[in-house]
C-alpha positions as CSV (number, residue, x, y, z in Angstrom):
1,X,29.9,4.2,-11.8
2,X,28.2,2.4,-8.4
3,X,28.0,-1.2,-8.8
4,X,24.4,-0.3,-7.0
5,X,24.1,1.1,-10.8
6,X,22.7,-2.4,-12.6
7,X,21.5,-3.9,-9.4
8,X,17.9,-4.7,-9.6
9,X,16.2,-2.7,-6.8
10,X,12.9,-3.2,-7.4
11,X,10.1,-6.2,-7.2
12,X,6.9,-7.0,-7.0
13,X,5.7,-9.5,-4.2
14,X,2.2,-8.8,-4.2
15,X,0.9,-12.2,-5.7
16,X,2.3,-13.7,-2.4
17,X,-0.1,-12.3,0.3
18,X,-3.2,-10.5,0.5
19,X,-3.7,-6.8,2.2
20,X,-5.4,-8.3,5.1
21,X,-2.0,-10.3,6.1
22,X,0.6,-8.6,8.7
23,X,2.4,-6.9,6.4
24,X,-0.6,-5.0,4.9
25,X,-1.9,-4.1,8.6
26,X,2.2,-3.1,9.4
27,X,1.3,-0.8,6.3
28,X,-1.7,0.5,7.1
29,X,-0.5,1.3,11.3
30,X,2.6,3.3,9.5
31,X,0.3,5.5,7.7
32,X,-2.1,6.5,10.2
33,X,1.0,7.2,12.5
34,X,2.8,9.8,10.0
35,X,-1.0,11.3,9.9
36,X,-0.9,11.1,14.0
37,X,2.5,12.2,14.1
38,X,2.3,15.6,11.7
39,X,-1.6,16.4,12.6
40,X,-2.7,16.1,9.0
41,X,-6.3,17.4,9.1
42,X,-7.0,18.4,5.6
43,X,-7.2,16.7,2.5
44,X,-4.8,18.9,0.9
45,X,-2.1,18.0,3.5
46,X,-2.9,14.4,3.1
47,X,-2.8,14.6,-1.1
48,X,0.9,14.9,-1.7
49,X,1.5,11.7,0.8
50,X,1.3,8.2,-1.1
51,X,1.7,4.6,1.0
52,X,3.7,2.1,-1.9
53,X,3.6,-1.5,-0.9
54,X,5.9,-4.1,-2.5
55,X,7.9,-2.2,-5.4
56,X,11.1,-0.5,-4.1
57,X,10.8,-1.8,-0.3
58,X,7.8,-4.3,1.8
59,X,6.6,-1.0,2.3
60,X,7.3,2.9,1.1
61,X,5.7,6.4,2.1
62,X,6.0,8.7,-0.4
63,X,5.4,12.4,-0.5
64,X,4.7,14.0,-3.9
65,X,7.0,11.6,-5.9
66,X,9.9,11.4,-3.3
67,X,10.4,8.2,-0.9
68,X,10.9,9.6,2.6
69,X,10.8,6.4,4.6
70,X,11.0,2.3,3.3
71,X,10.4,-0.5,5.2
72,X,10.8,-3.9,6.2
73,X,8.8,-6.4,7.8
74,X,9.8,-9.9,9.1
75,X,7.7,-12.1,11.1
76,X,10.6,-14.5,12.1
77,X,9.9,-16.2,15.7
78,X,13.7,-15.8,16.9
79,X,15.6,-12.4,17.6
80,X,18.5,-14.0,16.2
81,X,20.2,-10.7,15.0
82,X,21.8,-12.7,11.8
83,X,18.5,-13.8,10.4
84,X,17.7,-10.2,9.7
85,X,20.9,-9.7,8.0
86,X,19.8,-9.1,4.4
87,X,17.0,-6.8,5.1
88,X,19.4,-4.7,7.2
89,X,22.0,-4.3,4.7
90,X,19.0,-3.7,1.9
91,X,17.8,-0.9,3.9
92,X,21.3,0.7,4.2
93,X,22.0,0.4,0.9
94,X,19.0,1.6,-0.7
95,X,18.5,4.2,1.8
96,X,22.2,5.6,0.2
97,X,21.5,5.3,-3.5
98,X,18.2,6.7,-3.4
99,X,18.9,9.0,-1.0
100,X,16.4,8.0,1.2
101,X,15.9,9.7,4.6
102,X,14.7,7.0,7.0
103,X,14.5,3.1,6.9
104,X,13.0,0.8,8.9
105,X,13.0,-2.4,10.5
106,X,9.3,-4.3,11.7
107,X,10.0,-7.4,13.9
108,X,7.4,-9.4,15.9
109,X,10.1,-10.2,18.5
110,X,12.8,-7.4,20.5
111,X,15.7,-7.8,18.4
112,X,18.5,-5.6,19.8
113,X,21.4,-4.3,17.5
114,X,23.6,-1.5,17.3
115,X,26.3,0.3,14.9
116,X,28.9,-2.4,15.7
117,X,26.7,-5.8,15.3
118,X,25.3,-4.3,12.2
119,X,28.7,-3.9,10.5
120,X,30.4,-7.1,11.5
121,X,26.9,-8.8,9.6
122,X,27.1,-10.8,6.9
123,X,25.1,-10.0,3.7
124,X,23.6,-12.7,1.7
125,X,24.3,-13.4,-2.3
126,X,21.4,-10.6,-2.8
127,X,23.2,-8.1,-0.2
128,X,26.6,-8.2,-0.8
129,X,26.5,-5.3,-3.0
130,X,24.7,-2.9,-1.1
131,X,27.5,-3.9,2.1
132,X,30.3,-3.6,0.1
133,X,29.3,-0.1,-1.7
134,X,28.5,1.3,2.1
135,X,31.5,0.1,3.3
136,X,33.7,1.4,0.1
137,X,31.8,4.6,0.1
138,X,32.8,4.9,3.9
139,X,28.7,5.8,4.8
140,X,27.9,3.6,7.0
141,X,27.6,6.0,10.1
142,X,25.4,7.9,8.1
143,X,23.5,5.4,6.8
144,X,23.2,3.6,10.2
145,X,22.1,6.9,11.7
146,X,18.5,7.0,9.4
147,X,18.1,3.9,10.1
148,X,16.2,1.9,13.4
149,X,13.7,-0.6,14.3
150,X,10.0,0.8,14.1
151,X,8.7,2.1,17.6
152,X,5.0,0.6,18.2
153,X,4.9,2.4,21.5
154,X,7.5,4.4,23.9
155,X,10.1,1.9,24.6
156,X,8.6,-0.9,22.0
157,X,10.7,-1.4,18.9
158,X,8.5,-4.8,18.1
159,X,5.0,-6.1,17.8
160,X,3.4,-9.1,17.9
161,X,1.2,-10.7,15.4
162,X,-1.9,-10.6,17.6
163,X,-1.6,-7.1,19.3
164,X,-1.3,-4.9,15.3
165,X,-4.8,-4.6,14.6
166,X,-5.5,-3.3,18.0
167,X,-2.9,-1.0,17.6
168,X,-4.5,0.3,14.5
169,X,-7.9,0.8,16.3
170,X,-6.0,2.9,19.0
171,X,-4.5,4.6,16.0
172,X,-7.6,5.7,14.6
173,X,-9.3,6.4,18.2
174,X,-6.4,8.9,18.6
175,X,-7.2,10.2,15.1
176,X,-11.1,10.7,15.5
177,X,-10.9,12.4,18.8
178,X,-9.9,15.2,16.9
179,X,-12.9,15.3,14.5
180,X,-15.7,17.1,15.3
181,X,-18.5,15.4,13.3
182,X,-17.3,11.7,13.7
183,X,-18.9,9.6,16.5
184,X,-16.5,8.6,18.9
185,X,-17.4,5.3,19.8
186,X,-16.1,1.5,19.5
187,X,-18.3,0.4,16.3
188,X,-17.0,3.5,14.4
189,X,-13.5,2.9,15.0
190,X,-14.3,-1.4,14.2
191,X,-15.9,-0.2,10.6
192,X,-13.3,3.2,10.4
193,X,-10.9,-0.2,10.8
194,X,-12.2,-2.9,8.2
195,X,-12.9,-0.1,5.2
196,X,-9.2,1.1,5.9
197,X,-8.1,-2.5,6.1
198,X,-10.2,-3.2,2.5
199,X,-8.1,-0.4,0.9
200,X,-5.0,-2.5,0.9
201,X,-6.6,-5.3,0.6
202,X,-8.5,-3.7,-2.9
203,X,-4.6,-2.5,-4.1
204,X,-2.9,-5.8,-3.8
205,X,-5.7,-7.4,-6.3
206,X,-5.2,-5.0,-8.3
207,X,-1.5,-5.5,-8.0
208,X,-2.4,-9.6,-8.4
209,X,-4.3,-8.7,-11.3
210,X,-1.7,-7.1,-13.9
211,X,0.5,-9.5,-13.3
212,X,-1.9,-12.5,-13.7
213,X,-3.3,-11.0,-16.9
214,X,0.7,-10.5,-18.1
215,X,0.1,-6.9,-18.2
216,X,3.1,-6.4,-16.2
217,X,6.2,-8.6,-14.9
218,X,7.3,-8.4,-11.5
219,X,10.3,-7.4,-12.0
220,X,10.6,-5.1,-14.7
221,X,12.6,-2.6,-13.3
222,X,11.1,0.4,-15.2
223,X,7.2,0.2,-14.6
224,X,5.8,3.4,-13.6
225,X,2.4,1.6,-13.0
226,X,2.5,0.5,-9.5
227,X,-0.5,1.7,-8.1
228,X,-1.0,3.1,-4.5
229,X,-2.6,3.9,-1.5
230,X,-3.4,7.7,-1.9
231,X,-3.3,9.1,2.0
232,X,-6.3,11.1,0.3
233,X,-8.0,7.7,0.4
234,X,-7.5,6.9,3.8
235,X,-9.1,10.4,4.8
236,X,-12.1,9.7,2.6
237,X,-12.4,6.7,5.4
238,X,-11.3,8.7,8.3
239,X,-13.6,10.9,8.0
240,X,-17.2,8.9,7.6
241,X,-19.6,8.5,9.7
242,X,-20.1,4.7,10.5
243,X,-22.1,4.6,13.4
244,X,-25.2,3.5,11.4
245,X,-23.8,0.4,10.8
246,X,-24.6,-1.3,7.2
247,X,-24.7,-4.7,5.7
248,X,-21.7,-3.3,3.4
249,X,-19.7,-3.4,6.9
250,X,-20.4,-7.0,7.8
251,X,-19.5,-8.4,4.5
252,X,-16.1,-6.6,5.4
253,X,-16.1,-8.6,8.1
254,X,-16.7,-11.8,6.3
255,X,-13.8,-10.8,4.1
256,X,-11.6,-10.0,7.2
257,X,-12.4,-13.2,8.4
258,X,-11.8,-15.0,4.9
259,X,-8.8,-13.7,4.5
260,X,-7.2,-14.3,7.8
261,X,-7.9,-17.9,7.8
262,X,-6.1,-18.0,4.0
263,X,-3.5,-16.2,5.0
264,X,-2.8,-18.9,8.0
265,X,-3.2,-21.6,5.5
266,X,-0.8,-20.1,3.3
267,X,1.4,-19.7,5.9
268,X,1.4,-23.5,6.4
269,X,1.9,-24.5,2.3
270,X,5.2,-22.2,2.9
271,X,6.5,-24.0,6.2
272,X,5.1,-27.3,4.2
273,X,7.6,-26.1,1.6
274,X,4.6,-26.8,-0.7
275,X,5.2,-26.1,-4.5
276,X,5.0,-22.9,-6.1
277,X,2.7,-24.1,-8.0
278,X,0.8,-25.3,-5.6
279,X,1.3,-22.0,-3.7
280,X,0.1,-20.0,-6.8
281,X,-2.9,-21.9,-7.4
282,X,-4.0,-21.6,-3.8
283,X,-3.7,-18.0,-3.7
284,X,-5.4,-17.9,-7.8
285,X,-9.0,-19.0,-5.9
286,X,-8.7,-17.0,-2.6
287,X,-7.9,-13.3,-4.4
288,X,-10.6,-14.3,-6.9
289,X,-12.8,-14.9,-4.1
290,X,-12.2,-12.0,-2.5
291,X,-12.4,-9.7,-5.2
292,X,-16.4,-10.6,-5.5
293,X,-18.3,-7.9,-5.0
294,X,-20.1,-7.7,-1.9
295,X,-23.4,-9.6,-3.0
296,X,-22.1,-12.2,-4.5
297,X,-19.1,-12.1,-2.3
298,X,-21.9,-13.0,0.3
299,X,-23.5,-15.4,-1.5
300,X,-19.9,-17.6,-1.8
301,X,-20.1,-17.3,2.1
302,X,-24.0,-19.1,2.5
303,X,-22.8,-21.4,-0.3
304,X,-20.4,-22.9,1.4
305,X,-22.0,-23.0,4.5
306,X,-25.2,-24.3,3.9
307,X,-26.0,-26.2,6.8
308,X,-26.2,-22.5,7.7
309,X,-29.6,-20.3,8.2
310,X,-28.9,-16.6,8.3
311,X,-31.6,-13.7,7.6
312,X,-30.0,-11.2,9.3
313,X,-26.5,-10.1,9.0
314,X,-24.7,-9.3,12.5
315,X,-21.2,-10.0,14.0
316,X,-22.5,-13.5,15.5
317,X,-23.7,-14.5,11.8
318,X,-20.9,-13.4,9.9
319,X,-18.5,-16.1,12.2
320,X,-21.2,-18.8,11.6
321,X,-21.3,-18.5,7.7
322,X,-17.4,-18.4,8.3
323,X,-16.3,-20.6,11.1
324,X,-12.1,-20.1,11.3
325,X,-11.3,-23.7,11.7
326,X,-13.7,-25.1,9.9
327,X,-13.1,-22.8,6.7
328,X,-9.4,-23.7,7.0
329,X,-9.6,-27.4,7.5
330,X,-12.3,-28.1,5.3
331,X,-12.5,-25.5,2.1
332,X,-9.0,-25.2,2.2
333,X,-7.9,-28.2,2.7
334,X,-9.9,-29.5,-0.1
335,X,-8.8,-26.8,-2.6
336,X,-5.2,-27.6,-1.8
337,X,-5.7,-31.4,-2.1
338,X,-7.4,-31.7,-5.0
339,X,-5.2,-31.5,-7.7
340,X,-8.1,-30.9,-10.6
341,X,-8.4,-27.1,-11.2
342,X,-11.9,-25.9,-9.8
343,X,-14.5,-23.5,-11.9
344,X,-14.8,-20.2,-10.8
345,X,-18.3,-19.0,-11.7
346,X,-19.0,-15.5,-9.7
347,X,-20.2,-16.9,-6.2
348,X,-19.3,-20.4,-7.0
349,X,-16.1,-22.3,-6.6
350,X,-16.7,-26.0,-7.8
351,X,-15.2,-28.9,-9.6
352,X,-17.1,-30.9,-12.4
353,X,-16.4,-34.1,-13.5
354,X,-19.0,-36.2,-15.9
355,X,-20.9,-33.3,-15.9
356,X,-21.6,-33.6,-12.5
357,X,-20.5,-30.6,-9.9
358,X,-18.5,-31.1,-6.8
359,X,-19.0,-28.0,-4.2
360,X,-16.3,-27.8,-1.6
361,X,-17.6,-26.3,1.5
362,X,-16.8,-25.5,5.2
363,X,-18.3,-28.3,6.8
364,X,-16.3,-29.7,9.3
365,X,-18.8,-31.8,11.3
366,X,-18.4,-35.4,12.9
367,X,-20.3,-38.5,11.5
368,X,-22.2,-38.2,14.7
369,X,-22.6,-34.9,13.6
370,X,-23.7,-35.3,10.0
371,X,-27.7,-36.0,10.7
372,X,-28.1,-32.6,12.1
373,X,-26.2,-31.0,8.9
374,X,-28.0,-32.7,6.9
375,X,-31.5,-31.2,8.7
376,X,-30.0,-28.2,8.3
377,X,-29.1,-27.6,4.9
378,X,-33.2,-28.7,4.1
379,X,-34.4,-26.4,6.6
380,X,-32.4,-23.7,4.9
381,X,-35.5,-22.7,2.0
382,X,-33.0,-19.4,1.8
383,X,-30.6,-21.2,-0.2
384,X,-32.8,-24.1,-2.4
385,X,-32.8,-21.2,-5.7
386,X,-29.1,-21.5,-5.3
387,X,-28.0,-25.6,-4.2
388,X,-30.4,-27.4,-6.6
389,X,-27.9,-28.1,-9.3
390,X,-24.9,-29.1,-6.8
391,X,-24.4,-33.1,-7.5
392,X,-22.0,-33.6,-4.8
393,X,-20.9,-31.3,-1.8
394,X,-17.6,-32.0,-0.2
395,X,-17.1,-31.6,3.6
396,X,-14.0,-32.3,6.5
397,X,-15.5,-35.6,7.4
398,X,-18.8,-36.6,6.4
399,X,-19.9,-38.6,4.0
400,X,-23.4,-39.4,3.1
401,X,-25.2,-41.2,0.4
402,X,-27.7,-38.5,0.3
403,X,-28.9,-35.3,2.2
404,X,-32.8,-36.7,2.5
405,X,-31.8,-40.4,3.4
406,X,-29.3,-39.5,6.3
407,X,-31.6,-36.4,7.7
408,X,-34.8,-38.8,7.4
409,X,-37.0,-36.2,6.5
410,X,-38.9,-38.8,4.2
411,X,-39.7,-42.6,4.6
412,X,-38.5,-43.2,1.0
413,X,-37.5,-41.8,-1.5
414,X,-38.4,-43.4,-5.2
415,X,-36.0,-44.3,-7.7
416,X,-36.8,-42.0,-10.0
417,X,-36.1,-39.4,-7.6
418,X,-32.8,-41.0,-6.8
419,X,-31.9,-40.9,-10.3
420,X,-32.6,-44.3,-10.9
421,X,-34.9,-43.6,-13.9
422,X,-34.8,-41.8,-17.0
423,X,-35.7,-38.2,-16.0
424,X,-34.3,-36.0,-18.5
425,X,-37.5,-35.4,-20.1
426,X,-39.0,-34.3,-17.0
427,X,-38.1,-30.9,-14.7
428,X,-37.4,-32.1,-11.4
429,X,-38.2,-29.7,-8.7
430,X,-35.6,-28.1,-6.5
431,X,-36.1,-29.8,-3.3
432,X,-36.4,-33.5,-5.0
433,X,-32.6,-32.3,-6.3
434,X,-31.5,-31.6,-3.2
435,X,-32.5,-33.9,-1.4
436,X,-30.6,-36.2,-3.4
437,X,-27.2,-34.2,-3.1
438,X,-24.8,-36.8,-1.9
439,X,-21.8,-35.7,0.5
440,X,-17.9,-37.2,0.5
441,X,-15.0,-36.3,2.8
442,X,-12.2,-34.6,1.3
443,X,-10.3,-38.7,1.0
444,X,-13.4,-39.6,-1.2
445,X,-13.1,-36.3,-3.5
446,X,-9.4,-36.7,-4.0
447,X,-10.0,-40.0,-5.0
448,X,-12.9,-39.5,-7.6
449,X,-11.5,-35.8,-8.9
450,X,-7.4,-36.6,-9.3
């Protein structure tokens, strides 16, 4: 019996990143290559081809129900050989007991290694079995031989973090050239990119999901539920037409953006060496967010921007409901430093204490900024159906006593509109409310909500 036998090959790592993150483009750049690489050009050809993500490997291809290439994908910033010691000898050694034909290994840096290095490698606590049974087997030659680090392009065993998605889109500009009725033009290959990207992104919530609900574990080694990216899929996506682009499109966008910025936040809460907990609870609001479907998905977006007007979706409009730095140093921030857990009501992500509700937002203005935010969020009459019951929104930076006082729209305001008086038997109107909607810096909210 192979002490490989009881080893526990299998895991589940979904709840840790979402399918817009490196890994899930790394995922998405090795299927449209096999589809490059073999000229798939039916659905039939594509249907027996399956892409796995997080179960036996980072990533799996499958074809039918046979693994024919797993893959690992490390992001380290050193090409320190020994770092990449474990995923190495994981590869081997799964490679040999499931007889797997090719492994892989991603870096985002040249890391150069060869038969002998590899061998003389250390394996971790985790590894050691998978070494030794290679070594006592007397495989390793064969093993080594199906295995090397993942060619990008001729004579580039590496990429970079900021150079995979525009691989992709040369991917999928090789792809379309061969298609007949697709347009072959730059916005068909952006949207043929963001739909794609949303299938992964769509398979790890629904891997999140199980697991959240405890309809699965992560590591129960016999689930036959993991569910996948049929290559079928990725053809339905290939194969539209895009070049009248849609409002459906942009809100990708917004989503791309979204999750980009989380997945740098997260990023830092790891290096941080934050709690799991506080890692888990992060990530519990951002895949809920970006599960919404699209309307109310874009409703989140104006909600927390609402200092900003937009009528008409476009690629300039999607990055001022979601401004990158702003989103991560502001609604971020202030999800991961307040402690209290926030309500998640569809489009709306809020605290509420005393029955009043908190809004966290992506403002990230100066004080010197804050009139002028404060204009804009009562200029914005596309929003006032939607802001009227918020008590308190929480920004970066600002803080103001109230939204009318600090954007001087009115001389004075009177005390019953302030609050000051008993109004509960009375229906205040919508702008009077907001108007009175005070803001506090992220300090203030910490303070008030822990």
């Amino acid at each position: 019996m192979s002490t490989l036998d009881s080893k526990k090959h299998y895991h589940d790592a979904t709840p840790t990143w979402s399918g817009f993150n490196h890994q899930g483009q790394v995922a998405l750049l090795i299927a449209l290559d096999l589809i490059n690489e073999k000229n798939i050009i039916s659905f039939e050809e594509a249907s027996p081809y399956k892409l796995e993500l997080e179960w036996i490997e980072d990533i799996a291809i499958k074809k039918d129900e046979e693994y024919i290439s797993i893959h690992q994908v490390k992001a380290y910033k050193s090409n320190n050989l020994s770092l990449y010691s474990d995923a190495i000898w994981m590869l081997l050694g799964k490679s040999h007991h499931f007889n797997i034909q090719n492994s892989y290994l991603h870096t985002v840096l040249a890391v150069t290694h060869d038969s002998q290095n590899i061998k003389a490698l250390e394996a971790g606590e985790k590894c050691t079995c998978y070494k030794e049974e290679i070594l006592k087997n007397e495989v390793f030659d064969e093993m080594h031989s199906k295995f090397e680090s993942y060619s990008y392009e001729a004579g580039k065993n590496y990429c970079e973090l900021t150079e995979i998605e525009g691989l992709i889109k040369k991917r999928i500009g090789e792809y379309i050239n061969k298609l007949e009725h697709v347009p072959k033009t730059s916005n068909q290959i952006d949207i043929t990119y963001l739909l794609l990207s949303e299938l992964i992104h769509v398979n790890v919530l629904k891997r999140h999901s199980k697991i959240q609900r405890g309809i699965v574990t992560q590591n129960n080694q016999s689930r036959t539920d993991i569910d996948y990216v049929g290559f079928s899929d990725i053809f339905e996506v290939l194969f539209g037409n895009y070049e009248e682009s849609s409002g459906e499109y942009y809100i990708q966008e917004l989503k791309k953006i979204f999750c980009a910025s989380a997945e740098e936040f997260l990023v830092d809460l790891y290096e941080q060496e934050s709690t799991k907990e506080e890692i888990e609870s992060f990530l519990l609001i951002v895949n809920y967010i970006s599960a919404l479907e699209k309307d109310d998905f874009l409703l989140f977006c104006k909600m927390i921007s609402p200092n900003e007007k937009v009528n008409v979706l476009n690629l300039s409009s999607c990055h001022k409901l979601l401004p990158k730095f702003d989103l991560y140093d502001s609604f971020f921030n202030a999800l991961n430093t307040i402690k209290r857990t926030p309500e998640k009501d569809k489009n709306e992500i809020k605290y509420i204490l005393d029955n009043k509700i908190y809004l966290p937002t992506a403002i990230n203005a100066s004080d010197r900024q804050a009139r002028n935010v404060a204009r804009n969020i009562l200029d914005n009459e596309t929003m006032l159906d939607y802001l009227f019951h918020i008590d308190t929104m929480i920004s970066e930076r600002i803080e103001m006593e109230s939204i009318a006082h600090f954007a001087e729209k009115i001389n004075e305001i009177s005390s019953s509109e302030m609050g000051e008086e008993d109004v509960n038997n009375r229906e205040e109107d919508r702008i009077t409310r907001i108007k009175k909607i005070r803001m506090v810096n992220i300090k203030t909210s910490e303070e008030e909500l822990n």
